[in-house]
C-alpha positions as CSV (number, residue, x, y, z in Angstrom):
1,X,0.0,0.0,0.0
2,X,2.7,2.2,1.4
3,X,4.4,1.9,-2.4
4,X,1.3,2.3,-4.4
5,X,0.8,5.8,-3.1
6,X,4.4,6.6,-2.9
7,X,4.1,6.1,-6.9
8,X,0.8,7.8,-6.8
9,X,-1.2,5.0,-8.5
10,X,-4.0,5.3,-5.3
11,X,-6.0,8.5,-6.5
12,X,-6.4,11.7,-3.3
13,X,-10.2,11.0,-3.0
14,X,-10.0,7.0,-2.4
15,X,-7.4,8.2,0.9
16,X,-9.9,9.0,3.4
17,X,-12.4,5.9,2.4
18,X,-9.6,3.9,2.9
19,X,-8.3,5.7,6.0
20,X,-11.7,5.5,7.4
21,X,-12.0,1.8,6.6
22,X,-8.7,1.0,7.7
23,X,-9.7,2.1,11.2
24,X,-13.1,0.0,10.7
25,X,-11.8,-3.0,10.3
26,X,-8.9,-2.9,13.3
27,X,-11.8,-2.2,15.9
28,X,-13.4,-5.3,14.2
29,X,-10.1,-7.6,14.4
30,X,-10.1,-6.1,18.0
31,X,-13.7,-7.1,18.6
32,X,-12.8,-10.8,17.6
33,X,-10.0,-11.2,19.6
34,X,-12.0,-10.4,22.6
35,X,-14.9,-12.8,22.0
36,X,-12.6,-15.4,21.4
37,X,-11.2,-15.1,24.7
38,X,-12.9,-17.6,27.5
39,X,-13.5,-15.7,30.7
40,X,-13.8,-19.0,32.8
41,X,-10.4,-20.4,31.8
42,X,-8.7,-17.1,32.6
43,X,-10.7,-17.3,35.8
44,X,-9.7,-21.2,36.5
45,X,-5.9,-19.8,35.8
46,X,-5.8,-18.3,39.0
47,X,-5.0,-14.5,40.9
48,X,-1.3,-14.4,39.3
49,X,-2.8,-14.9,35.7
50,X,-5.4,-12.2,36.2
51,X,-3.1,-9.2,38.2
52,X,-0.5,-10.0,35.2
53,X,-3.4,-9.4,32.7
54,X,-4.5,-6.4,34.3
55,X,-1.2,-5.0,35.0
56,X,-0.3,-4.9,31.2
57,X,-3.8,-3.7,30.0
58,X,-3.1,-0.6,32.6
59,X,0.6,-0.4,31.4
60,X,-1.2,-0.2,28.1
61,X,-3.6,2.4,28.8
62,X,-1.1,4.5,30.7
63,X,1.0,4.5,27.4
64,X,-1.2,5.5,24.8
65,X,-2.4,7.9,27.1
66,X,1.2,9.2,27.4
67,X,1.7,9.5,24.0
68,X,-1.4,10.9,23.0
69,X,-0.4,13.9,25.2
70,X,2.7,13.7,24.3
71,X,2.2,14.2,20.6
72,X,-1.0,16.4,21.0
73,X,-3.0,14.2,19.1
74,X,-6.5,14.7,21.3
């Protein structure tokens, strides 16, 4: 993708359909991973499983919130 429009074969009015749809379809491939995961096998995995899991979801969150101030994006 990233060479078609460096040689301008992807015409300026197709960019934000595709930049829009681009985002679409990560929230969906998000959305499946999710559902896939089975909340009573993480829960049968025991307290060390789940404080790791939450740990690196917060150490996620604080991150992307870092860098969204950080680069001024919102």
């Amino acid at each position: 993708m990233m060479g078609l429009r460096s040689a301008d074969l992807i015409p300026a009015p197709a960019l934000p359909v595709m930049h829009e749809t681009s985002g679409l379809l990560t929230i969906v491939a998000m959305a499946a991973l999710g559902l896939t995961v089975d909340i009573r096998s993480v829960m049968k995995s025991g307290g060390r499983v789940i404080v790791a899991a939450l740990l690196s979801l917060t150490a996620l969150g604080v991150a992307s919130y870092a860098l969204i101030r950080f680069l001024g994006v919102a």
